[in-house]
SEZA-811868 format. One record per residue (C-alpha): residue number from 1; residue in one letter; y, z, x. Coordinates in nm, 2 decimals. Last residue first. Layout:
{num NUM; residu A; c2 Y; c3 Z; c1 X}
...
END
This chain:
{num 303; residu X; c2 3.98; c3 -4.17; c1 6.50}
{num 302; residu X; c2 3.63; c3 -4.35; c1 6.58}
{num 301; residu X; c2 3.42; c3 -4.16; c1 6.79}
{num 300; residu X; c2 3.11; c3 -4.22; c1 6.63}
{num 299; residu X; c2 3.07; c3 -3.85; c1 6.50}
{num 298; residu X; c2 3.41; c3 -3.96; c1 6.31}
{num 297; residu X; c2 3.26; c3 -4.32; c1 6.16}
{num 296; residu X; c2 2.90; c3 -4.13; c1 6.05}
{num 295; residu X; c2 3.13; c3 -3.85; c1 5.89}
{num 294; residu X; c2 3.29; c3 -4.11; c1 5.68}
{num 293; residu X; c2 3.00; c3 -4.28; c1 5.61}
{num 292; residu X; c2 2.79; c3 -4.02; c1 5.50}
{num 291; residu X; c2 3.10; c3 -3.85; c1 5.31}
{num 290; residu X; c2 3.14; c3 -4.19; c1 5.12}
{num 289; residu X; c2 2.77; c3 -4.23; c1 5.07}
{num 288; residu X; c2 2.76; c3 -3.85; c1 4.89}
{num 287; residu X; c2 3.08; c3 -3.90; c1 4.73}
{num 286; residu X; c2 2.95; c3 -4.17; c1 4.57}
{num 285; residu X; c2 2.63; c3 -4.06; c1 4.52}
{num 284; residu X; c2 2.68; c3 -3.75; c1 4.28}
{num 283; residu X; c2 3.08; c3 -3.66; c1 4.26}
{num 282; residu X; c2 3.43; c3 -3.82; c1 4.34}
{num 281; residu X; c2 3.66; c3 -3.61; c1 4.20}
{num 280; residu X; c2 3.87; c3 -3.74; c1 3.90}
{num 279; residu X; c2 4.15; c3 -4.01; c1 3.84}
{num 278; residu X; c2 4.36; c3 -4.01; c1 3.44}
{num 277; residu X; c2 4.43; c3 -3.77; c1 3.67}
{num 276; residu X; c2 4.65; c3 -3.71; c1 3.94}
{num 275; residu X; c2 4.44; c3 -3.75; c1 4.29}
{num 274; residu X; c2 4.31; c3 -3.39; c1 4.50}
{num 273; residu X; c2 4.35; c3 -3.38; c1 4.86}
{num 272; residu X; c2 4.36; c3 -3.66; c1 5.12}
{num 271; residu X; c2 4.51; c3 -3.40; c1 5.40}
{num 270; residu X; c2 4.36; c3 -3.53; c1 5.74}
{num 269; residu X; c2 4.11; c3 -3.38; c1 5.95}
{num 268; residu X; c2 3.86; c3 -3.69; c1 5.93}
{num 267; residu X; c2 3.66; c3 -3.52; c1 5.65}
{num 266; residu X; c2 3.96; c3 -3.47; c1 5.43}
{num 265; residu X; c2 4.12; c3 -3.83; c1 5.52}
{num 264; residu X; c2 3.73; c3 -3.99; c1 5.43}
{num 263; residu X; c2 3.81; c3 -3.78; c1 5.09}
{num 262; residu X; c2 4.14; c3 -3.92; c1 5.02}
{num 261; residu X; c2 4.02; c3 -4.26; c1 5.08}
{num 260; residu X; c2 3.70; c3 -4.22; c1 4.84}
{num 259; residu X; c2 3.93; c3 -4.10; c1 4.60}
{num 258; residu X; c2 4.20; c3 -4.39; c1 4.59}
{num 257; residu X; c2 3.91; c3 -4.60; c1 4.62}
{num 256; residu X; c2 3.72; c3 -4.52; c1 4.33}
{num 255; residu X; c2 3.72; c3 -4.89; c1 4.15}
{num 254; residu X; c2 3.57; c3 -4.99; c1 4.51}
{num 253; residu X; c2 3.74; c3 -5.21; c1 4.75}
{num 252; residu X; c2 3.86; c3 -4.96; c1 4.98}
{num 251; residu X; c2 3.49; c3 -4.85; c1 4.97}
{num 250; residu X; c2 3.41; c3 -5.16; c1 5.20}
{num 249; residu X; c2 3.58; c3 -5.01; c1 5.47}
{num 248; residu X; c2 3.33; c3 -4.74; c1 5.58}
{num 247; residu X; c2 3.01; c3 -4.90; c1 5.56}
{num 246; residu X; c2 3.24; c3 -5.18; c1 5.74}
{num 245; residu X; c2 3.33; c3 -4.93; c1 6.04}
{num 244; residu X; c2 3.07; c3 -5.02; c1 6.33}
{num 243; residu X; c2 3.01; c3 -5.37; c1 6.21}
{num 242; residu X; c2 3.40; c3 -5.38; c1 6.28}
{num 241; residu X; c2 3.43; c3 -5.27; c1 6.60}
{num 240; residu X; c2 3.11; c3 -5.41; c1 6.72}
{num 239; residu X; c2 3.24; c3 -5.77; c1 6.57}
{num 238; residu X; c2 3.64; c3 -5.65; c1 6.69}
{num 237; residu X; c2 3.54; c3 -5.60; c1 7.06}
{num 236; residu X; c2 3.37; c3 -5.94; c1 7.17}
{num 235; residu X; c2 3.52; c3 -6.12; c1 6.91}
{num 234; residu X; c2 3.90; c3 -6.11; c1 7.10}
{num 233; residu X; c2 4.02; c3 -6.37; c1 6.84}
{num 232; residu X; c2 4.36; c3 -6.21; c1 6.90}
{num 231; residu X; c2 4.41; c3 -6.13; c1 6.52}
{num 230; residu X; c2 4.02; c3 -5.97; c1 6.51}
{num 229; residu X; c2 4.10; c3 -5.75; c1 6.82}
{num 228; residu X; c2 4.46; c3 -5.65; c1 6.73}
{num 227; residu X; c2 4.29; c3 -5.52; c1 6.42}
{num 226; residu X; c2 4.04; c3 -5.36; c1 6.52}
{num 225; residu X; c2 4.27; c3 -5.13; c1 6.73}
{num 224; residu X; c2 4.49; c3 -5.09; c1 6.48}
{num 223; residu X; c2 4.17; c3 -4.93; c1 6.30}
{num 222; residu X; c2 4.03; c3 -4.75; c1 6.54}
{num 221; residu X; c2 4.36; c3 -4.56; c1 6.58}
{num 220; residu X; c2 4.45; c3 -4.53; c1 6.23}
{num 219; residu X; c2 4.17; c3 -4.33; c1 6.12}
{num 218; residu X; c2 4.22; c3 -4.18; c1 5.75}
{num 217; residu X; c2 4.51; c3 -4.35; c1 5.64}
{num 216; residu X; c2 4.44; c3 -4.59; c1 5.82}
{num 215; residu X; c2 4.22; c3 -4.68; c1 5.57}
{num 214; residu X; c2 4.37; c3 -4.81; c1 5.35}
{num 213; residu X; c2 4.56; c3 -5.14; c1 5.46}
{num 212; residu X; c2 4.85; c3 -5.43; c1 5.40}
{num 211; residu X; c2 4.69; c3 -5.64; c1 5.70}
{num 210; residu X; c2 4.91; c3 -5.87; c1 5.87}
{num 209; residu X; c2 4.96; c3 -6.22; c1 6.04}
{num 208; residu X; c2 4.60; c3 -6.36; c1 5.89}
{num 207; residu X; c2 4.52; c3 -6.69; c1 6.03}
{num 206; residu X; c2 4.17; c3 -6.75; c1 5.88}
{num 205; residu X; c2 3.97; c3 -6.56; c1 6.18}
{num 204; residu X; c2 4.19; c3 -6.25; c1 6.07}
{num 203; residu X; c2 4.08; c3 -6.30; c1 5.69}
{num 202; residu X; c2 3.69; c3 -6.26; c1 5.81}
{num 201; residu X; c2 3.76; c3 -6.03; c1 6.06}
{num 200; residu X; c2 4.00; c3 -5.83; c1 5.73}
{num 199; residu X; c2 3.76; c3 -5.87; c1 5.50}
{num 198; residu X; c2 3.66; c3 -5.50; c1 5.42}
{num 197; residu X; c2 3.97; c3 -5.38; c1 5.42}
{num 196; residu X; c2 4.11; c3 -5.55; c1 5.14}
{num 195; residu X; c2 4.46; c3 -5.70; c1 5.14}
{num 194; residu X; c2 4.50; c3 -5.90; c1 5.47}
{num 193; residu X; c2 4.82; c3 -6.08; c1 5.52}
{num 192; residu X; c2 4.89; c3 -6.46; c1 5.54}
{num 191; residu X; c2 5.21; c3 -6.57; c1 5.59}
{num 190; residu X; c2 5.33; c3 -6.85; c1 5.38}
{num 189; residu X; c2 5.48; c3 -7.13; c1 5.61}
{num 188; residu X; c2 5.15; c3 -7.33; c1 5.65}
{num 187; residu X; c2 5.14; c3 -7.35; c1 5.24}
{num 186; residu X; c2 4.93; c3 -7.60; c1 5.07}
{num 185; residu X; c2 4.70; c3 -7.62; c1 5.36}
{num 184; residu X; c2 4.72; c3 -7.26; c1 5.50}
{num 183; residu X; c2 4.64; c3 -7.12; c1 5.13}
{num 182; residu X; c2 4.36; c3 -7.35; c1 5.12}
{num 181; residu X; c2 4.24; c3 -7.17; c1 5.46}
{num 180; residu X; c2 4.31; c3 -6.86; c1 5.39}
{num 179; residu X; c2 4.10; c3 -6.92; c1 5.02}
{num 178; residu X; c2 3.79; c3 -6.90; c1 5.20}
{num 177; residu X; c2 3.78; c3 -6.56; c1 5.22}
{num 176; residu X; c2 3.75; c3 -6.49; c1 4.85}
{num 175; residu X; c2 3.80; c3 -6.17; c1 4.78}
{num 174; residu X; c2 4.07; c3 -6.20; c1 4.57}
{num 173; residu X; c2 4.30; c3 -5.98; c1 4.74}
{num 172; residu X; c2 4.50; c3 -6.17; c1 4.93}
{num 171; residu X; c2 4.86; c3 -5.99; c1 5.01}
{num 170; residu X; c2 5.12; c3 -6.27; c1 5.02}
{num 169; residu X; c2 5.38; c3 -6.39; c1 5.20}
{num 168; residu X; c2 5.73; c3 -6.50; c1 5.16}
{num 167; residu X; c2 5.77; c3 -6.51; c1 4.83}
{num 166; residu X; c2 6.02; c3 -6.64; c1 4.54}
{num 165; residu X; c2 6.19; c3 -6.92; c1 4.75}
{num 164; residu X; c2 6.08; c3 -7.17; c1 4.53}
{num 163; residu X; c2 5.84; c3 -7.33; c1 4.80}
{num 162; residu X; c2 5.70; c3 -7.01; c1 4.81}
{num 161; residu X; c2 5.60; c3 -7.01; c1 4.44}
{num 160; residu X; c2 5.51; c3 -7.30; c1 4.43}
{num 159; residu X; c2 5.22; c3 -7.25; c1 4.68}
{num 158; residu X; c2 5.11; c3 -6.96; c1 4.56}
{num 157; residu X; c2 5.02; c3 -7.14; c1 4.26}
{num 156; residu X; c2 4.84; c3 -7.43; c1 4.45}
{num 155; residu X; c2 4.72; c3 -7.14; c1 4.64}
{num 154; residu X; c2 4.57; c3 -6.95; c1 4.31}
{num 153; residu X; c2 4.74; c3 -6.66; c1 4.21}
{num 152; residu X; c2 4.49; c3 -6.50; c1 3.98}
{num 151; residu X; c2 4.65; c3 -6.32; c1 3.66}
{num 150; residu X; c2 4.37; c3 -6.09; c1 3.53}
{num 149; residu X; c2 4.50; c3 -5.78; c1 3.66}
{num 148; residu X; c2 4.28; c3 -5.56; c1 3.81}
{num 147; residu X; c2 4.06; c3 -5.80; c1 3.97}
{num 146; residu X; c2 4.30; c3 -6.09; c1 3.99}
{num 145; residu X; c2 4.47; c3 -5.88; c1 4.25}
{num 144; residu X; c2 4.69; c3 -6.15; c1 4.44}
{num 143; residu X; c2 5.03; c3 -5.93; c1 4.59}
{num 142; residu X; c2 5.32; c3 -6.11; c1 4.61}
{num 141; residu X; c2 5.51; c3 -6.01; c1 4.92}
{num 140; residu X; c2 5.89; c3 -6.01; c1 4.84}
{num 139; residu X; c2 6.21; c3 -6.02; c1 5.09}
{num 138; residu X; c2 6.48; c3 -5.86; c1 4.98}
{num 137; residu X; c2 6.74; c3 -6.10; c1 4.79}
{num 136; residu X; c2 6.80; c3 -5.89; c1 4.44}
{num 135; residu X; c2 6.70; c3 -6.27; c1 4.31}
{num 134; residu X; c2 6.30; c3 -6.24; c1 4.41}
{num 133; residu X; c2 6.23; c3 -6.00; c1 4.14}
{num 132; residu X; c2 6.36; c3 -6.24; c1 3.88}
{num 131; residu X; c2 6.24; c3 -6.54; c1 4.10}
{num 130; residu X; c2 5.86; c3 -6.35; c1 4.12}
{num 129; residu X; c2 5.89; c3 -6.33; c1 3.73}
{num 128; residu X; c2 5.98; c3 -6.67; c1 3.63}
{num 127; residu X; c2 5.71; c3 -6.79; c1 3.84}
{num 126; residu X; c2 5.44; c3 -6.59; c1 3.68}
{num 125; residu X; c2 5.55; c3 -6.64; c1 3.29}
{num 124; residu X; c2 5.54; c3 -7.03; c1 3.38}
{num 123; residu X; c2 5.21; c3 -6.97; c1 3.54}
{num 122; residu X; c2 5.07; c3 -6.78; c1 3.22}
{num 121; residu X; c2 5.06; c3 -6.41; c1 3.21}
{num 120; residu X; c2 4.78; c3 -6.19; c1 3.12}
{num 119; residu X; c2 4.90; c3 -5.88; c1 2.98}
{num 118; residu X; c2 5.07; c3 -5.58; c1 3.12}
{num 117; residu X; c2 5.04; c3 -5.68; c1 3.46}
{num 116; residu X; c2 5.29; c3 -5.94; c1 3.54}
{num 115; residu X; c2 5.23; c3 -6.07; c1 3.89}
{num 114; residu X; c2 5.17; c3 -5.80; c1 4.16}
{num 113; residu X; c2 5.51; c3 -5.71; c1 4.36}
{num 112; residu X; c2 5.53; c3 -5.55; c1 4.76}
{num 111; residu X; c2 5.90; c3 -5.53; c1 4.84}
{num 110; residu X; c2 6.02; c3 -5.61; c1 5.15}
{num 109; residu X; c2 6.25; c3 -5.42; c1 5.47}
{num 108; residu X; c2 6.36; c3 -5.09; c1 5.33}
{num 107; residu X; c2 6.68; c3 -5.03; c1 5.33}
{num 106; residu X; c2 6.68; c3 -4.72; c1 5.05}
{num 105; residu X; c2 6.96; c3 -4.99; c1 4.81}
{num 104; residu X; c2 6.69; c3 -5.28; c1 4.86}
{num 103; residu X; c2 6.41; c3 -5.05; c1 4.77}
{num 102; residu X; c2 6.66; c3 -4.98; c1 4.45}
{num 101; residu X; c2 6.73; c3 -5.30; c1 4.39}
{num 100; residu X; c2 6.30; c3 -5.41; c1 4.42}
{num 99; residu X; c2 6.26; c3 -5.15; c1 4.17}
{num 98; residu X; c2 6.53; c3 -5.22; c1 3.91}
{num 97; residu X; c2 6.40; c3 -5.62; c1 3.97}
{num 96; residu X; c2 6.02; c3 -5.44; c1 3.86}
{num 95; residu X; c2 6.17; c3 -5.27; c1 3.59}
{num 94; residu X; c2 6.35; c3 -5.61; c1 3.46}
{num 93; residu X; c2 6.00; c3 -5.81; c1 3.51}
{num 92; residu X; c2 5.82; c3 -5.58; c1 3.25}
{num 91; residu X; c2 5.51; c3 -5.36; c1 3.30}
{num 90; residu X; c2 5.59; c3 -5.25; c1 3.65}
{num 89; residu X; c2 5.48; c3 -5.32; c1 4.00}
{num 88; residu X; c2 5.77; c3 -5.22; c1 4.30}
{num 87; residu X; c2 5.50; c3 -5.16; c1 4.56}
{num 86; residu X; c2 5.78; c3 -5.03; c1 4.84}
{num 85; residu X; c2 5.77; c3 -5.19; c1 5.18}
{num 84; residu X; c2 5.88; c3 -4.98; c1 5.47}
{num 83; residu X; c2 5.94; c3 -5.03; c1 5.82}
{num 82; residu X; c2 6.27; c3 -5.21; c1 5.76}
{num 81; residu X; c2 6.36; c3 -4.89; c1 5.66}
{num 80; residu X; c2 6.34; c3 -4.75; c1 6.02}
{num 79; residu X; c2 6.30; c3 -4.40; c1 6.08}
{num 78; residu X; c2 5.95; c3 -4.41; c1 5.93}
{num 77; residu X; c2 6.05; c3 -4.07; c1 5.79}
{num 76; residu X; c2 6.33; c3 -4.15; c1 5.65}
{num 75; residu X; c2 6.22; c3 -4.46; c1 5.47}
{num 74; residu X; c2 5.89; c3 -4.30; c1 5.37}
{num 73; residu X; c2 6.10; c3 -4.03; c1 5.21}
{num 72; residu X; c2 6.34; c3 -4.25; c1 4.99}
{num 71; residu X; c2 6.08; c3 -4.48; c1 4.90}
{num 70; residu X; c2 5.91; c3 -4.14; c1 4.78}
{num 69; residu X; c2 6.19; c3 -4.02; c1 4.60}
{num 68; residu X; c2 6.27; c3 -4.33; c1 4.41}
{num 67; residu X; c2 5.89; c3 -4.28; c1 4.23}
{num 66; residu X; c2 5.90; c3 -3.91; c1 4.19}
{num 65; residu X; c2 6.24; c3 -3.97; c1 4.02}
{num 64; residu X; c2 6.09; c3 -4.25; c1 3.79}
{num 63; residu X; c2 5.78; c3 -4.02; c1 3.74}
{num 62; residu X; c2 5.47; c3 -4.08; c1 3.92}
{num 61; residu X; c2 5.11; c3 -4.16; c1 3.76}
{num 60; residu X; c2 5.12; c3 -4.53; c1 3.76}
{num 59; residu X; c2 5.24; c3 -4.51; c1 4.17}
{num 58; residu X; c2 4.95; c3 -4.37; c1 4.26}
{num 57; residu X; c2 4.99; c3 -4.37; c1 4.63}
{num 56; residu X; c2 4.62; c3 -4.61; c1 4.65}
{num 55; residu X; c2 4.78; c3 -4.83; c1 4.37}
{num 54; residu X; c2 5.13; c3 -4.87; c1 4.55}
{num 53; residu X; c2 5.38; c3 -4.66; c1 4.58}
{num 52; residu X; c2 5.43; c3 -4.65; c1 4.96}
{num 51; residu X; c2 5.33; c3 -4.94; c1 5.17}
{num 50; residu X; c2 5.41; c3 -4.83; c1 5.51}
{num 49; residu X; c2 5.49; c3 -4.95; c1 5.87}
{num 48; residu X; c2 5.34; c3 -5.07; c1 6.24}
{num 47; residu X; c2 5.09; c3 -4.85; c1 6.28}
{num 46; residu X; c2 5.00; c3 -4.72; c1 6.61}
{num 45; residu X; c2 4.94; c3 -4.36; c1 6.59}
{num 44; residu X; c2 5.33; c3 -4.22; c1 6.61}
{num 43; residu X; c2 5.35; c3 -4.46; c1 6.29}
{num 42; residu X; c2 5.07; c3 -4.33; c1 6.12}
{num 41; residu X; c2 5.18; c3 -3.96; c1 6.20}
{num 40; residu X; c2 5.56; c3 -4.01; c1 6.12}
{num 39; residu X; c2 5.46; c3 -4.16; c1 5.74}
{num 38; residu X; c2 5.20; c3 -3.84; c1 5.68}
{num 37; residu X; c2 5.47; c3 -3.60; c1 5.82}
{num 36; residu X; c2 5.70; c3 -3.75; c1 5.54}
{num 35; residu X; c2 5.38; c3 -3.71; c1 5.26}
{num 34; residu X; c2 5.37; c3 -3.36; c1 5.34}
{num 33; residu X; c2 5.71; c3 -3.28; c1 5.34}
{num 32; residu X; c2 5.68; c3 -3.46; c1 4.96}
{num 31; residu X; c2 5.46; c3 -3.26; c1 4.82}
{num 30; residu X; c2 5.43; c3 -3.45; c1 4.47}
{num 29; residu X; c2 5.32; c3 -3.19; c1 4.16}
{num 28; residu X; c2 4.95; c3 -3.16; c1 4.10}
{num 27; residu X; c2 4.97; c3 -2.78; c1 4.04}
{num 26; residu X; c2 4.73; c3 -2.75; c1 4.41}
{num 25; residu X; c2 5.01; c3 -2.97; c1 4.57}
{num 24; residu X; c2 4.99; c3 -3.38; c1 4.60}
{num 23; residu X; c2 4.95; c3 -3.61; c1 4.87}
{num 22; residu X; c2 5.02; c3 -3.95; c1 4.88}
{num 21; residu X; c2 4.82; c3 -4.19; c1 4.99}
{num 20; residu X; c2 4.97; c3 -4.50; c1 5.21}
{num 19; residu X; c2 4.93; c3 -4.86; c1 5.19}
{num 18; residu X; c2 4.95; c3 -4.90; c1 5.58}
{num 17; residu X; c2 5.12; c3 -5.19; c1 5.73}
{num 16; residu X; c2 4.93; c3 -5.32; c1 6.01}
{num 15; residu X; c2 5.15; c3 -5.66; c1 6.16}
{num 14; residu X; c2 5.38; c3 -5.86; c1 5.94}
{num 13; residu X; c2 5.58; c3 -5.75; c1 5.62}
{num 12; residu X; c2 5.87; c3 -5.69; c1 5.88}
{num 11; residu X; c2 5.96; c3 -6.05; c1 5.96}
{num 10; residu X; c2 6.31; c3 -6.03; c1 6.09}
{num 9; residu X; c2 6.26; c3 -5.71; c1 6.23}
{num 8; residu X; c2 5.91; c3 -5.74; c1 6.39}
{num 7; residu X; c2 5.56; c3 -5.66; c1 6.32}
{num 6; residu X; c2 5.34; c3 -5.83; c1 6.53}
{num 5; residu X; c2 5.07; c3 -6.10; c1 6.39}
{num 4; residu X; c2 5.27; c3 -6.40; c1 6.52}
{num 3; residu X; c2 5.33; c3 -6.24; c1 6.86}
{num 2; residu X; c2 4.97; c3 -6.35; c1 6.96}
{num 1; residu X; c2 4.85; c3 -6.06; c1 7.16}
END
């Protein structure tokens, strides 16, 4: 396997790292033993780190306390901080730099920051933020959701802001496939990394050197085996592989997919459980074509 796309110590945003769920009790409150067997499991399975406290962990809904806490459990339950990259969004630039210091402070590896999200921020607001964040000197992995929030980091952008020193990678998110290979032109030192599931052959086949992924969660050993597949160019297994899963994938990029993640975890004998709202049950044919697909992946073999 091309040693590029392997996680490793001095580049530990590379390889599979999972943006993790976190599980909750019955009264909604965080159970955090739960969430540090969670951690060990997708490690012990193949994956390379975590993502805690990001959308899919729910970050919006969690406390301050909740929020340190679970950097503080996915770092000792990875056993390695270095496998662990905290989302450390937040409204202003100065919570997101408190973030990244106290991710720094826990060991963990990177950070994970979106641009400014509470409105939508002009490049000059952009770059400014990522060298705030970037000044507490851990490693940062922008994270391109023009979806959710209306900032789109275009390469040319991206571009700037690696020459800066702000980022070292970032996690695409657009959509739009074709932007690895602008990305590679404007920036050949800015790694790559997968940030939906459902385009990860297509990202891979751009030069992709990571995926930041859901649904591990659920079956992390079909997925890390897709993965190597579609990094190593090794068609012949990844295509069937992932033709075989994409019903299942594509509902990471759904507004519901921090539900319809938790449920493929509940039918594949893992704890999704219940989300914090303003987020509700999945119901009518969502759930129905998520539980289709979820069951369809597990009677296929796929774990």
């Amino acid at each position: 396997m091309n040693t590029t796309t392997t996680w490793t110590t001095d580049r530990p945003w590379r390889g599979i790292m999972v943006a993790t769920t976190l599980p909750f009790k019955e009264n909604l409150s965080v159970d955090y033993d739960a969430y540090a067997e969670h951690v060990a499991w997708l490690i012990a399975n193949g994956c390379d780190g975590v993502v805690p406290n990001g959308s899919l962990g729910e970050y919006q809904t969690l406390t301050a306390d909740e929020r340190a806490r679970v950097v503080r459990t996915a770092v000792e339950a990875a056993g390695d901080g270095a496998r662990v990259m905290p989302g450390v969004a937040a409204y202003g630039s100065a919570e997101s730099r408190r973030w990244a210091e106290q991710a720094a402070e826990a060991g963990c590896g990177s950070v994970l920051l979106l641009p400014p999200n509470a409105y939508r921020a002009d490049e000059r607001s952009v770059i400014a933020h990522y060298a705030d964040v970037a000044g507490v000197g851990i490693p940062v992995v922008a994270y391109n959701n023009p979806i959710d929030t209306k900032v789109d980091l275009v390469p040319s952008l991206l571009a700037k802001l690696h020459a800066d020193g702000s980022i070292v990678a970032v996690k695409e998110f657009s959509g739009d496939v074709r932007r690895g290979y602008e990305i590679a032109e404007v920036a050949p030192e800015l790694d790559l990394l997968i940030g939906a599931d459902d385009v990860l052959l297509e990202l891979a086949l751009a030069g992709a050197v990571g995926w930041i992924a859901g649904y591990p969660n659920a079956l992390p050993a079909s997925s890390v085996e897709l993965y190597r597949a579609a990094v190593a160019g090794d068609l012949a297994t990844a295509r069937p592989l992932y033709s075989s899963l994409h019903s299942l994938l594509r509902w990471d990029s759904k507004v519901e997919f921090v539900q319809c993640i938790k449920l493929s975890m509940d039918i594949a004998g893992r704890r999704g459980g219940p989300t914090r709202p303003p987020r509700l049950p999945l119901t009518g044919a969502t759930e129905t074509a998520v539980r289709t697909a979820t069951e369809k992946a597990v009677a296929d073999g796929h774990r």
